[in-house]
C-alpha positions, 0 to 999 in steps of 0.5 A: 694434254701437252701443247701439240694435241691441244693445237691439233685438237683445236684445229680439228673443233675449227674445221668441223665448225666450219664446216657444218656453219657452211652445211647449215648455211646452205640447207638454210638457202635452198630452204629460203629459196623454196620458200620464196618460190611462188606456187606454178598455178592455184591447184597446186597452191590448193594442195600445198594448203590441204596439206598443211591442214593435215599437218595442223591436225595435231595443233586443232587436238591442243587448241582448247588448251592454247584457248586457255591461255589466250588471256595471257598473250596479245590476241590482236597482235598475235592474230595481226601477226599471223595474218600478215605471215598468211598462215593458216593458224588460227591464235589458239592453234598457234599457242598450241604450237609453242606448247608442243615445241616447248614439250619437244624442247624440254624432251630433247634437253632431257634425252641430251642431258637429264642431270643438267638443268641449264641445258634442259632450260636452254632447250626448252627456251629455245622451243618456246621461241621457235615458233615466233621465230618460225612466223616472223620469217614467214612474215618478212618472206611474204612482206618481201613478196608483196613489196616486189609486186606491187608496182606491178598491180598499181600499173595494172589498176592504173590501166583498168581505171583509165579505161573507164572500169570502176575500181573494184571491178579492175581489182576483179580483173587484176585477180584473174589476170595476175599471177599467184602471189599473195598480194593477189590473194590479198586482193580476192579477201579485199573483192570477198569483203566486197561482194558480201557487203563491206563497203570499199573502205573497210574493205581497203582497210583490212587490207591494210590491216592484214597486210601490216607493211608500209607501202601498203598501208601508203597505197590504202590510205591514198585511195581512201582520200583520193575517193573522200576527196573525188579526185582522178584515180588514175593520176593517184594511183601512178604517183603511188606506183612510181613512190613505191618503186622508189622505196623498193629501191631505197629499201633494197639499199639498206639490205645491201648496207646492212650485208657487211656487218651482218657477215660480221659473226661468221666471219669472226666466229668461223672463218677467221679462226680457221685462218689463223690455225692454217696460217699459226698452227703449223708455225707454232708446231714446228716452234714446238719441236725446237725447228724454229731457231730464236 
């Protein structure tokens, strides 16, 4: 292959390159986009859960195997894990999970490539990890969910507990008034535990617990001394509304801080090699051809 089909040949890998980065980038979007969306009311949340039942059922087939090997991993973190994610995976269902993605791996690395052991190794790595990849997204989706709302809630308990009702029963009340997210679903687990018998504090602290996110765990801890210490709940929990909506800002400065090195990789992986084709690669062709006089 003489210098002009390699150039041409490079310029066609670029584009295509580019191409299916800018395809992916986009599915990748709309499917975030889906994901962040909250549910328009409860039977619909009700039936998005049904199905995910239905799809789990296959993972509840290979669960007494993922029990087997619940020795080998981090229980508590795993199921902290998946409870902050709010999934519906259970901990020997999740290692399930990986065994059947690291199978699909090894299968897909075999069909691609069965006298490469390094690409039947790459794909089976990659399945084995997609599954924590899988929950740490649902984690950060669901973290950014529950940070947006809230203040919210803090403002609406803060109005409850000033009109004179008791905490709980202003929980009970943002419950039914709010809007479906999970913060509220949350906050019906922390008015289950209540009504079976946990007291207020165990209940606060298994939302923390569950939750794992630090304006959360701020927001229990401030309750939990403002009650040990009987102080006013309404001046404690607008000071709460108002520090959280700070660190909601300042963490939405980071993320925009963090957006120019993030581009980073693209840029240099798939847009600036296009750049330099279109710009060097008609140049270099015609110096080729001798039109380019030295």
């Amino acid at each position: 292959m003489n210098m002009q089909n390699m150039i041409l040949y490079y310029m066609f890998l670029t584009l295509v390159f580019g191409s299916v980065f800018l395809v992916i980038n986009q599915i990748v979007s709309q499917k975030q986009e889906l994901f962040l969306r909250l549910p328009l009311d409860e039977v619909a949340q009700r039936k998005k859960k049904d199905k995910q039942r239905e799809a789990a059922k296959i993972l509840k087939v290979l669960s007494p195997l993922g029990k087997k090997l619940l020795p080998y991993i981090k229980q508590k973190k795993t199921e902290r894990a998946l409870k902050s994610g709010g999934s519906w995976l259970t901990v020997p269902e999740f290692v399930a999970f990986k065994i059947l993605t690291t199978f699909f791996g090894f299968v897909c690395g075999a069909i691609i490539s069965s006298r490469e052991p390094m690409y039947i190794t790459f794909f089976v790595f990659c399945g084995f990890m997609y599954p924590d990849f899988w929950l740490k997204q649902k984690i950060s989706a669901r973290h950014s969910l529950i940070r947006q709302d809230l203040p919210n809630v803090i403002d609406l308990l803060n109005l409850c507990v000033n009109a004179g009702v008791d905490f709980m029963l202003a929980v009970h009340k943002v419950i039914k008034e709010f809007k479906p997210c999970p913060l509220r679903d949350e906050l019906s687990e922390v008015w289950r535990e209540s009504q079976i018998g946990r007291s207020r504090r165990e209940a606060l602290r298994g939302l923390a617990w569950r939750v794992n996110l630090a304006e959360v765990t701020s927001f229990v801890r401030t309750l939990i001394q403002t009650d040990k210490m009987g102080a006013p709940m309404g001046e404690a929990l607008r000071i709460q509304a108002e520090e959280i909506r700070v660190r909601r800002f300042q963490h939405g400065e980071a993320q925009a801080a963090k957006a120019p090195i993030k581009l980073l990789i693209p840029l240099m992986l798939f847009i600036m090699p296009v750049v330099l084709v279109i710009i060097a690669g008609p140049i270099m062709l015609q110096f080729m051809r001798g039109g380019i006089s030295i």
